[in-house]
RODO-2510 file (C-alpha; in nm, 4 decimals, decimal comma):
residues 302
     n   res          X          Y          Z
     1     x    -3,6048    -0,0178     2,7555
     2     x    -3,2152    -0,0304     2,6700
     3     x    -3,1529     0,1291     2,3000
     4     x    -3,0762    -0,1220     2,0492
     5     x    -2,6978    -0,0104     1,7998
     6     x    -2,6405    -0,2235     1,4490
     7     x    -2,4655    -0,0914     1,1758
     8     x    -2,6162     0,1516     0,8926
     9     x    -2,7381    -0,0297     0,6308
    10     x    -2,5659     0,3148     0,3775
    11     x    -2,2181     0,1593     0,5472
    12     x    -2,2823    -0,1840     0,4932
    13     x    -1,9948    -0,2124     0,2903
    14     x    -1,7654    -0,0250     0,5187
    15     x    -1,4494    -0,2169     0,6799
    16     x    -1,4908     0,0068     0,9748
    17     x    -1,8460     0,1505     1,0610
    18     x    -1,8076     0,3638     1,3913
    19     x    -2,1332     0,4182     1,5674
    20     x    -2,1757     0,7988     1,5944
    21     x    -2,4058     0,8937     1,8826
    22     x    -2,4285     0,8615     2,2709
    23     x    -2,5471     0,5246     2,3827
    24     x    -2,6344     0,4676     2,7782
    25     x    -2,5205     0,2555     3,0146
    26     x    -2,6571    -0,0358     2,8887
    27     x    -2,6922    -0,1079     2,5029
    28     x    -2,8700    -0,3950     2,2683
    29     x    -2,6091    -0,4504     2,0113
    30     x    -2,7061    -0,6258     1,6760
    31     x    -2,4238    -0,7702     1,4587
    32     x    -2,4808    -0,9366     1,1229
    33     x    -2,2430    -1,2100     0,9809
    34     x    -1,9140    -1,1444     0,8841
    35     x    -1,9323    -0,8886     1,1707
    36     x    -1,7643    -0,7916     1,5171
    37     x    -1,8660    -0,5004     1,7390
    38     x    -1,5917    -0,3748     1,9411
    39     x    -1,6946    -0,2083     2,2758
    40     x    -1,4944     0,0451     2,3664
    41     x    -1,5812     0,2039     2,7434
    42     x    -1,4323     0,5254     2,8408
    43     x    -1,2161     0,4964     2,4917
    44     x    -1,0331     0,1880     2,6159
    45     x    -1,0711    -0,1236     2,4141
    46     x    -1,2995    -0,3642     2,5484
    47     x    -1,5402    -0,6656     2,4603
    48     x    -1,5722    -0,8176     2,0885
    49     x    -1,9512    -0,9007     2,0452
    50     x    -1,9722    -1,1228     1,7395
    51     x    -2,2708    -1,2198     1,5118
    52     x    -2,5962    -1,1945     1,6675
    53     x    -2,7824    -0,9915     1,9469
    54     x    -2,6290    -0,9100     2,2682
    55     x    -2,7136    -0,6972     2,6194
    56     x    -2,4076    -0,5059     2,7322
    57     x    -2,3595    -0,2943     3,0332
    58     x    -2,0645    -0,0670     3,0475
    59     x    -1,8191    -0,1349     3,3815
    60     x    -1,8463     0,3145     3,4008
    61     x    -2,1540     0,4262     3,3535
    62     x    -2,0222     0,7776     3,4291
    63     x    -1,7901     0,7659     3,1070
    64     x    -1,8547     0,7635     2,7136
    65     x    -1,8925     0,4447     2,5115
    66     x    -1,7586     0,4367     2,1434
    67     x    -1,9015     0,1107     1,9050
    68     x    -1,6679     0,0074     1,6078
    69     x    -1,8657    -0,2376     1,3796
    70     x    -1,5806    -0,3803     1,1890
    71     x    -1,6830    -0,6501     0,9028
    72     x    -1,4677    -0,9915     0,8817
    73     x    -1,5241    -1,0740     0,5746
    74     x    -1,3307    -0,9516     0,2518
    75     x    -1,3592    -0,6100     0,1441
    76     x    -1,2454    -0,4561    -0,1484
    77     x    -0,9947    -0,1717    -0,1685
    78     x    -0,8740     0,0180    -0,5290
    79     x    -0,5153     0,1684    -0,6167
    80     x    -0,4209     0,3731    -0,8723
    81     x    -0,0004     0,4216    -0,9010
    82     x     0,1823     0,6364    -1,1660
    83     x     0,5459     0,6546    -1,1599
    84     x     0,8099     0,7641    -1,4001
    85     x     1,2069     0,7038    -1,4393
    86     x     1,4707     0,7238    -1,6830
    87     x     1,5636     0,3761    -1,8485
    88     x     1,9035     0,2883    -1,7805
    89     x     2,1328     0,2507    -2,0448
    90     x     1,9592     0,5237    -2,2814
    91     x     1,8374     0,7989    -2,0164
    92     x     1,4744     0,7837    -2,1889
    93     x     1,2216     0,8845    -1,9431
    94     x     1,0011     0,6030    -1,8799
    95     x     0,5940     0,5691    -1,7120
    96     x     0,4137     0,3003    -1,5575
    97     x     0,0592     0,3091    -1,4523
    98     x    -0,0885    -0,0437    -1,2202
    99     x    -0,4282     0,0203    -1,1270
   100     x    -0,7001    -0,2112    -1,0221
   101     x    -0,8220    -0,3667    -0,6902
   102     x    -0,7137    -0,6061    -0,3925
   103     x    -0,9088    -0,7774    -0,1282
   104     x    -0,8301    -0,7594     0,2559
   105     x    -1,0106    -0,8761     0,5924
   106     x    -0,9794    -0,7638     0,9153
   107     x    -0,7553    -1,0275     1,1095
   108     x    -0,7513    -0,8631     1,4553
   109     x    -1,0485    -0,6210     1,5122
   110     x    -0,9510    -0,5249     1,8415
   111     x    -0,6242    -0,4445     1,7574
   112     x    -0,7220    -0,2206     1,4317
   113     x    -0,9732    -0,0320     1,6808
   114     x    -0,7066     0,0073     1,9599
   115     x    -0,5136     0,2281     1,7010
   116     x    -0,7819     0,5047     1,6017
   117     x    -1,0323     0,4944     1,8985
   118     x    -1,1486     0,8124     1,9758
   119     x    -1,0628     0,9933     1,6274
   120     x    -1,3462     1,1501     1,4132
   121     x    -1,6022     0,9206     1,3450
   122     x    -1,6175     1,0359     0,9925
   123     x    -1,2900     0,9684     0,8768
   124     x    -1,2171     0,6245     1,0261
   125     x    -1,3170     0,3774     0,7257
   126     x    -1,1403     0,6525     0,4697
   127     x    -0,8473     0,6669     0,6724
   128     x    -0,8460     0,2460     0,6487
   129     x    -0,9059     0,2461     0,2882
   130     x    -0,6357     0,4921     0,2100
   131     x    -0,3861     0,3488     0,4410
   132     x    -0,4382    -0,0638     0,2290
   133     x    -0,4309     0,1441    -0,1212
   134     x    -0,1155     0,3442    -0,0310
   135     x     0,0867    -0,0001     0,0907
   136     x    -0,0017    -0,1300    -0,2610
   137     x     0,0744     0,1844    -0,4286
   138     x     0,4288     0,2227    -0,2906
   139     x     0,5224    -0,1371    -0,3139
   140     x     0,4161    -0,1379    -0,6993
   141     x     0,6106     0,2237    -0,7247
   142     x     0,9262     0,0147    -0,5858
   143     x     0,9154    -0,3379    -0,7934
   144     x     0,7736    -0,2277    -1,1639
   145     x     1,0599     0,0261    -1,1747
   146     x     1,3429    -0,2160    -1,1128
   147     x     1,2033    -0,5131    -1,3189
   148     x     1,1599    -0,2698    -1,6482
   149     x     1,5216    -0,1614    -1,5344
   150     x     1,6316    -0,4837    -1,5194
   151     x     1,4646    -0,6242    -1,8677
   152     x     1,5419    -0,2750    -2,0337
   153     x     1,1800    -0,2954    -2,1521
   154     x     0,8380    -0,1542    -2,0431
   155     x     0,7314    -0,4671    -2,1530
   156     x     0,8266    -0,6603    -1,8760
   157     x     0,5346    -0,5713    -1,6357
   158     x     0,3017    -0,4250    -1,9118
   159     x     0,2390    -0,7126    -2,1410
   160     x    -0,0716    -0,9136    -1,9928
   161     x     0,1352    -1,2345    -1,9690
   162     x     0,3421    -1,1730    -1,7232
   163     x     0,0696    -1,0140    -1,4993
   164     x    -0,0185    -1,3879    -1,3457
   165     x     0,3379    -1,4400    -1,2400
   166     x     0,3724    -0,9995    -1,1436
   167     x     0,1059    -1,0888    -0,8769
   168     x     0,2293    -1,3945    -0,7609
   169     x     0,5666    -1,2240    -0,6366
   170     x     0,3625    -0,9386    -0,5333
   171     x     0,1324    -1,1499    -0,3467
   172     x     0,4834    -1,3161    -0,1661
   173     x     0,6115    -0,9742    -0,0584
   174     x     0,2182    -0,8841     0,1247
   175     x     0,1246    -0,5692    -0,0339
   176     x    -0,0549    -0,4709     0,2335
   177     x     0,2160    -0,4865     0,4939
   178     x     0,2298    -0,0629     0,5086
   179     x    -0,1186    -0,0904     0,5687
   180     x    -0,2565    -0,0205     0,9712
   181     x    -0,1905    -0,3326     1,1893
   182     x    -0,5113    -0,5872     1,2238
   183     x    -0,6175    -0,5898     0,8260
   184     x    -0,4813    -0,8498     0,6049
   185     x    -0,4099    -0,9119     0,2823
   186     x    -0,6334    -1,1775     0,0854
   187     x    -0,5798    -1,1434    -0,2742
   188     x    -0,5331    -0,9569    -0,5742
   189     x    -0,8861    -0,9383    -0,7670
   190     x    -0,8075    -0,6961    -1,0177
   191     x    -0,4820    -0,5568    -1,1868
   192     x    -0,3904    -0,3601    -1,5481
   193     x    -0,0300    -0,2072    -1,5674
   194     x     0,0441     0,0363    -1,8629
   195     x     0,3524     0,0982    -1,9834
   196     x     0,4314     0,5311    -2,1966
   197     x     0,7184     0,7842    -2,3100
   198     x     0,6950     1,1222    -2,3472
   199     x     0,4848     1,0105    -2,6622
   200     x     0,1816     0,9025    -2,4341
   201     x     0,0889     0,5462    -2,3271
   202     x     0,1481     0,2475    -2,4502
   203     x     0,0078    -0,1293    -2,3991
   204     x     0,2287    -0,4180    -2,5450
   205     x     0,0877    -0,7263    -2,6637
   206     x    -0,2926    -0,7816    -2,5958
   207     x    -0,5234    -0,5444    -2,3733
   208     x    -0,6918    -0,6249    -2,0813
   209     x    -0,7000    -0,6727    -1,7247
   210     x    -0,6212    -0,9982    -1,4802
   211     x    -0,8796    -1,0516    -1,2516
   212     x    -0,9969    -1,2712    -0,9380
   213     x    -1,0740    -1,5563    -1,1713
   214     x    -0,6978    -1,5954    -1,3208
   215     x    -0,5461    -1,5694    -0,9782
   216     x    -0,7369    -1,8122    -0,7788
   217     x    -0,5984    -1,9604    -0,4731
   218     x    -0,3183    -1,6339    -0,4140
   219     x    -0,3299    -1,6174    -0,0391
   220     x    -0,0518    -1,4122     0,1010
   221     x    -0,0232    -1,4179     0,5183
   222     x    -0,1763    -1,1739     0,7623
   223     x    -0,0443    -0,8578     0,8651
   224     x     0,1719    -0,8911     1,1659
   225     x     0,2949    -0,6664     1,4415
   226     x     0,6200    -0,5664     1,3022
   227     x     0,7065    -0,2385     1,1777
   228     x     0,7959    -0,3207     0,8001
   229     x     0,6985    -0,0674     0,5601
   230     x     0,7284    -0,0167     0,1487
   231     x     0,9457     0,2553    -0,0034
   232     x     0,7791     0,5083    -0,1908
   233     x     0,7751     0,4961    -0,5411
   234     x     1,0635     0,5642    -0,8025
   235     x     1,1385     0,9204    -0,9237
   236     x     1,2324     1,0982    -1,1885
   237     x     1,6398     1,2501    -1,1143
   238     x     1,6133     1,4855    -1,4660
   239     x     1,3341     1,5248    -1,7434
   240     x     1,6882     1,5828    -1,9214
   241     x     1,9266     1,2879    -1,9083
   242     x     2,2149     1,1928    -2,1130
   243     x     2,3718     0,8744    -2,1255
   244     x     2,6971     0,8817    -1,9404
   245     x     3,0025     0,7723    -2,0412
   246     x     3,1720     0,4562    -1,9297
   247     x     3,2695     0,5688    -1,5355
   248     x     3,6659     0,5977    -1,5206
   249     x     3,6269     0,4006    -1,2006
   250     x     3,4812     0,0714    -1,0837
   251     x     3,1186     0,0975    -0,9652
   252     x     3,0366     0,1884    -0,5706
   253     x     2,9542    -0,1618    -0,4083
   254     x     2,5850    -0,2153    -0,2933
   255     x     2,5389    -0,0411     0,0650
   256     x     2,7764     0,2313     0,0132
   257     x     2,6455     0,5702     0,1622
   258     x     2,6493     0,8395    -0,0807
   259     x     2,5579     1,2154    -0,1786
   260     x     2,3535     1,2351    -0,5042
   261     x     2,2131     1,5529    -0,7771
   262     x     1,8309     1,5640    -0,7984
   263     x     1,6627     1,7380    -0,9969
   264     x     1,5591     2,0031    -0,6959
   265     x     1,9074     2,1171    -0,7327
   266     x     2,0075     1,9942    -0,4378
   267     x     2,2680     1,7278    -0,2786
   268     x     2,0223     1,4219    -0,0774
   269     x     2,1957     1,1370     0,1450
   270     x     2,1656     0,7872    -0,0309
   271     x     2,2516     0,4690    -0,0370
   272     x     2,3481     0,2494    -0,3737
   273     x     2,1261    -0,0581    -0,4119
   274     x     2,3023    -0,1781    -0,7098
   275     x     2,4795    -0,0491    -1,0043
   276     x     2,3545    -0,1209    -1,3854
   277     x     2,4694     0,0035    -1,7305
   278     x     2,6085     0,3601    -1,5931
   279     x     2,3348     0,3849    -1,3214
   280     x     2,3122     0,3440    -0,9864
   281     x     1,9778     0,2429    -0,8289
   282     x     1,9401     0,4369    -0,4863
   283     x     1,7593     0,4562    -0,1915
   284     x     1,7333     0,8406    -0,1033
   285     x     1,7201     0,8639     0,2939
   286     x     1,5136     1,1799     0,3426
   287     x     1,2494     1,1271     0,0852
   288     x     1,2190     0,7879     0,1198
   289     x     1,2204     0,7285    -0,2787
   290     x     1,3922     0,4450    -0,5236
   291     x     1,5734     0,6325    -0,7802
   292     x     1,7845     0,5611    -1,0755
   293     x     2,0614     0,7809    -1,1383
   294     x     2,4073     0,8766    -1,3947
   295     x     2,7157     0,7374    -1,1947
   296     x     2,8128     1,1234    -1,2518
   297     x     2,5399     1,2847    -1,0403
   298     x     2,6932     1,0312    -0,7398
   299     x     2,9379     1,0702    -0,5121
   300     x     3,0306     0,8766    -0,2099
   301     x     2,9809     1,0554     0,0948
   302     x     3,2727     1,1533     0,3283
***
């Protein structure tokens, strides 16, 4: 009698449930709905079983067999992002906080498999889950940061009302496009951004949190092949900064490669994104972080 696989019932919410013993040479497979069991002989990618019961006899017999059961249907994912930066124009260190929760599906199962097949069973569906929440987290570190820059006001992504507009540009850029290839991005269903100083946190206007039901119908596209990621979030240059004065000459044009101060003490390679009220906005090569900066800590670099 050939053994009979389905998923664990404890890991029935898990995008990516890896079957963790031996199975023979030939295998009853059971997948629910919403499900696909990717067959993977001798750690090679090979048939998709979908919903249902199926026999399946491996083409080696000789060789292992590893079962992904990856579910179809959306699964939720959480993020929690903190950043801080000095506000241009005054130097005052600023924080945001976004937390809350997106939705995302598995568009190509056999292509999210092909990337982790033969890792530790254990860590696959934590390794997923961090890889979707870290997209969202770095693409939220690089766009609150430059629209409270821009407005000069926390207020700008902290207020509630402008949350349902915050995710529709969100949803536009894919937050989940740093994520592994094969999962896609479905929708925000939960999102609360606070706004703090150095005197603690802040929440302008009325509390609360958007949620599925005031961002119905936000779709963005699936995940494709390409290898487009998010920057990291903004950083802090000083917990010290001082206005600067006026600069004596004009502002370095957007693209310009230059050296910049940090607050390691060291000089980093950057490039200027765009200059604002005595700041430059910068793109630091070898950290991979947004950061605004004095004109004075920048030079360009020879």
């Amino acid at each position: 009698m050939s053994q009979i696989v389905a998923r664990d019932s404890v890991c029935a919410d898990h995008l990516v449930y890896a079957w963790p013993y031996q199975v023979g040479s030939s295998v009853e497979v059971s997948c629910g709905q919403d499900e696909v069991a990717v067959m993977c002989p001798a750690w090679a990618v090979g048939a998709n079983l979908g919903p249902g019961r199926h026999t399946w006899t491996s083409p080696d017999p000789t060789r292992p067999t590893a079962i992904y059961f990856v579910l179809t249907g959306p699964v939720e994912v959480a993020f929690d992002m903190i950043t801080q930066f000095p506000m241009p124009g005054s130097g005052l260190m600023t924080m945001v906080r976004a937390e809350g929760s997106v939705l995302v599906r598995v568009a190509d199962p056999a292509m999210l498999v092909a990337q982790f097949v033969g890792l530790p069973f254990d860590r696959v569906n934590e390794g997923l889950m961090r890889s979707v929440s870290s997209s969202v987290e770095r693409m939220l570190g690089k766009l609150l940061p430059r629209k409270v820059a821009l407005a000069g006001t926390v207020a700008a992504v902290a207020d509630p009302s402008t949350w349902p507009a915050l995710v529709e540009e969100l949803t536009q850029y894919n937050p989940a496009v740093g994520a592994v290839h094969g999962v896609a991005f479905v929708r925000f269903k939960q999102l609360t951004i606070h706004g703090g100083d150095h005197n603690g946190w802040q929440q302008p206007g009325s509390s609360g949190s958007i949620s599925s039901s005031n961002v119905q119908g936000v779709v963005s596209g699936e995940l494709n092949a390409s290898n487009e990621s998010t920057e990291k979030g903004a950083a802090p240059s000083s917990p010290a900064l001082v206005p600067p004065a006026a600069p004596a000459s004009p502002a370095l044009p957007a693209g310009t490669r230059v050296l910049v101060a940090l607050a390691d003490g060291l000089f980093h390679s950057a490039v200027v994104r765009q200059a604002l009220q005595g700041y430059y906005e910068l793109d630091v090569g070898d950290t991979g972080e947004t950061v605004w900066v004095p004109m004075g800590q920048v030079a360009p670099q020879v």
